[in-house]
C-alpha positions as CSV (number, residue, x, y, z in Angstrom):
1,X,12.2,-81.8,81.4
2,X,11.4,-83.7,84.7
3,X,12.4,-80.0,87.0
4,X,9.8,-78.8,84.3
5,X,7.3,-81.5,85.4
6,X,7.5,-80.9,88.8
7,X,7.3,-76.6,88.7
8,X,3.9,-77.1,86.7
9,X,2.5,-79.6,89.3
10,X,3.7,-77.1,91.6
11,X,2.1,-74.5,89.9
12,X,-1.3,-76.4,89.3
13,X,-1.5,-77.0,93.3
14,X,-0.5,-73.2,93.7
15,X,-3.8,-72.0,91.5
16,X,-6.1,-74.2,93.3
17,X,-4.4,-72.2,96.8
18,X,-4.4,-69.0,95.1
19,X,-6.9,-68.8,91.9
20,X,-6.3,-65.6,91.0
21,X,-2.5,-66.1,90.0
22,X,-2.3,-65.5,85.9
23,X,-2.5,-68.8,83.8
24,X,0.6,-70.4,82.5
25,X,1.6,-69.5,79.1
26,X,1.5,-72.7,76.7
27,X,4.5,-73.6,74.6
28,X,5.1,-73.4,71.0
29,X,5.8,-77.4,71.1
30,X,2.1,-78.0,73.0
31,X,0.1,-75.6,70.9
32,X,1.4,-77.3,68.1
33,X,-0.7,-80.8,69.0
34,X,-4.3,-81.5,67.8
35,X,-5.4,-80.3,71.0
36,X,-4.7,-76.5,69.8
37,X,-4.7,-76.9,65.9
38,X,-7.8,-76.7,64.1
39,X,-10.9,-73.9,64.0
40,X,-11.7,-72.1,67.2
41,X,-15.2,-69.4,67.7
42,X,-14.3,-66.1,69.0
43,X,-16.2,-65.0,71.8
44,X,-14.7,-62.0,73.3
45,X,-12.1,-59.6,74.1
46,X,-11.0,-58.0,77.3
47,X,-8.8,-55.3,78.2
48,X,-7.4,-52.3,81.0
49,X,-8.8,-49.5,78.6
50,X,-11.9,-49.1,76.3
51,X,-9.5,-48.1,73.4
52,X,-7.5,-50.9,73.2
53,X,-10.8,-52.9,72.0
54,X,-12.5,-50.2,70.4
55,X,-12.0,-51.9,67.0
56,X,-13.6,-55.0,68.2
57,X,-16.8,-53.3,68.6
58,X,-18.5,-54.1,64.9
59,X,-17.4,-57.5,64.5
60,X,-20.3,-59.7,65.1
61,X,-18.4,-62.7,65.3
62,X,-15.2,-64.4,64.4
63,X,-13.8,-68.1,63.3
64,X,-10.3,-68.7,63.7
65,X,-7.9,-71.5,62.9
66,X,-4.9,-72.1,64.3
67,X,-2.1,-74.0,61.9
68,X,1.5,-74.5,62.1
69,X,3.4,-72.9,59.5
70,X,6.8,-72.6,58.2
71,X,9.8,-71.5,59.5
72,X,9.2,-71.4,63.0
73,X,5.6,-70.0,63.0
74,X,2.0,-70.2,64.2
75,X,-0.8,-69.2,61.6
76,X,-3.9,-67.8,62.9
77,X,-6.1,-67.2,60.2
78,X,-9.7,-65.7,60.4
79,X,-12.8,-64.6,59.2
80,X,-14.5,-61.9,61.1
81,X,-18.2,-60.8,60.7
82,X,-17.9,-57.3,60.8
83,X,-20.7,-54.5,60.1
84,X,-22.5,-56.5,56.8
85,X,-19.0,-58.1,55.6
86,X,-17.2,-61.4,55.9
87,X,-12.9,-59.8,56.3
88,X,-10.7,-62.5,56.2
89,X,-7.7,-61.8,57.8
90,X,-4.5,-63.7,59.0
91,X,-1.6,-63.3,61.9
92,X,1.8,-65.0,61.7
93,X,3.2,-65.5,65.3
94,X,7.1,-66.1,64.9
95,X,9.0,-68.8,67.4
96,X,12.3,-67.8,69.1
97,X,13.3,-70.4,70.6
98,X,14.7,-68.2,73.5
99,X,11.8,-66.5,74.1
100,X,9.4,-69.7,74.0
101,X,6.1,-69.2,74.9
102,X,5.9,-65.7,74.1
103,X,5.8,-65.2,70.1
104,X,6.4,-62.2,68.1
105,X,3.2,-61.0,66.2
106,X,3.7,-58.7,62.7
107,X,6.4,-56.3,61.8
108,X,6.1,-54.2,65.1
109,X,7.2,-57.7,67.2
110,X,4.1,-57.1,69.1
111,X,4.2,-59.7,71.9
112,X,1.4,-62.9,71.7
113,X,1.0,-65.7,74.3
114,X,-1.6,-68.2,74.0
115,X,-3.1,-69.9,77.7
116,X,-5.0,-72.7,78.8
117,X,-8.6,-72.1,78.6
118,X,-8.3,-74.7,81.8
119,X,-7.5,-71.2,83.6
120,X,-11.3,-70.5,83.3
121,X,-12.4,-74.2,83.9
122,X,-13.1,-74.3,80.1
123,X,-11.4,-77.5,78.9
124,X,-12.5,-76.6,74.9
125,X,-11.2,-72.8,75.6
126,X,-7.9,-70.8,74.6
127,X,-7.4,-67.6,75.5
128,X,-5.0,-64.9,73.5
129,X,-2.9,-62.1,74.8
130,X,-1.7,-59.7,72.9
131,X,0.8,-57.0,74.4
132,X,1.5,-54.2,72.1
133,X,4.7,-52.7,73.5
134,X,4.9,-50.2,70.7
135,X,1.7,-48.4,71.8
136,X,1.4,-50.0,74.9
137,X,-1.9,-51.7,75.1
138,X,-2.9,-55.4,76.1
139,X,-5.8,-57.5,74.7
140,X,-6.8,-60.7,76.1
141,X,-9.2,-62.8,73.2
142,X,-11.5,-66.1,74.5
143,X,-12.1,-68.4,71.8
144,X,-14.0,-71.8,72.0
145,X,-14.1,-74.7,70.2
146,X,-17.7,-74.8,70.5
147,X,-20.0,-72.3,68.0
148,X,-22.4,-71.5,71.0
149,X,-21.1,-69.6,74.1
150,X,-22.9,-70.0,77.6
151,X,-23.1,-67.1,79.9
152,X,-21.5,-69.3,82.3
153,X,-18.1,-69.2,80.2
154,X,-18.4,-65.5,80.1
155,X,-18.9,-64.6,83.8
156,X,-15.9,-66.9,84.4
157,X,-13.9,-65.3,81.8
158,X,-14.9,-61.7,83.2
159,X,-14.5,-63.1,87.2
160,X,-10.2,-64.3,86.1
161,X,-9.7,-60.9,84.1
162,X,-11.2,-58.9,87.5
163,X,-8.2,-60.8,89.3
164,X,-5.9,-58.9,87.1
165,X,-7.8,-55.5,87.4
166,X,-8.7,-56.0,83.3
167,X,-12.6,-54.8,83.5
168,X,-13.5,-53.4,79.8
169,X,-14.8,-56.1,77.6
170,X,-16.5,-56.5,74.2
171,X,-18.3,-60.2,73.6
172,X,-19.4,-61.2,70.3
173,X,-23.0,-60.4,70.1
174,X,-23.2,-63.3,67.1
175,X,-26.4,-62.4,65.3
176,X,-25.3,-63.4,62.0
177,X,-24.2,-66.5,60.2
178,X,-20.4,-67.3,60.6
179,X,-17.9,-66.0,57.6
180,X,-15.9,-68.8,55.7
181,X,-12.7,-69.1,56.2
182,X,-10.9,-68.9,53.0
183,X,-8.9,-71.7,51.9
184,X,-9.9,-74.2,54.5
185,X,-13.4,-75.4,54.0
């Protein structure tokens, strides 16, 4: 664990040097603490190609929350404004202990790894990626703990996806009232 220790310190020193290196992707153990549990606002998504977020385009907004659940998984259950209806939805991202931090999402094992919203100087912020190997398409999701976005959060969210040449984005517009998420409110 100490060897651990020490590469992260190294690698906190290294993103201060270099700040375009990719954020380290957190553990199964860490996002399982009240720092990560609980509701989260969506704010955006990002991605190399238009079509990979196409289907983000009429959702208004989005509340999310994260929970642990059985058998080695991560729950992320959510309600998404989209068009003139409240869709609740919910993800399962299974735990391999091998392959800790990176989780396999639904029946097709895409690939999910959550980051450090610290990566964007956004201490309330966790960001999402998604790598769908079956169709081969990436999407990176910001979500906040905070209801209101600034523009600030944004431009640093776009400037650290420009580092890795991801320029097509879609943020939440959030013109209407947030959906309930079913079962925990």
């Amino acid at each position: 664990m100490t060897f651990l220790k020490l590469l992260g310190f190294i690698y906190s020193v290294a993103q201060v040097l270099m700040p375009c290196l990719p954020p380290v992707p957190l553990s199964s153990e860490v996002l399982s603490t009240d720092q990560y549990l609980g509701k989260w606002y969506y704010i955006g998504v990002a991605s190399w190609k238009d079509e990979d977020i196409e289907s983000y385009k009429s959702v208004d907004n989005s509340v999310v929350e994260l929970k642990k659940g059985e058998n080695n998984t991560l729950i992320m259950a959510g309600a998404l404004h989209q068009e003139d209806q409240c869709i609740n939805m919910a993800w399962t991202y299974h735990i391999h202990p091998d392959r800790d931090p990176v989780m396999t999402e639904g029946l097709a094992e895409n690939l999910g790894v959550f980051l450090d919203g610290e990566w964007i100087k956004c201490p309330t912020c966790l960001i999402v990626a998604k790598f769908h190997h079956s169709n081969s398409f990436l999407r990176v999701m910001l979500f906040d703990r905070n209801e209101k976005t600034s523009d600030d959060l944004v431009k640093k969210f776009k400037s650290k996806m420009g580092c890795l040449f991801i320029n097509r984005f879609l943020i939440s517009p959030r013109t209407k009232d947030f959906c309930k998420l079913e079962g925990t409110e």
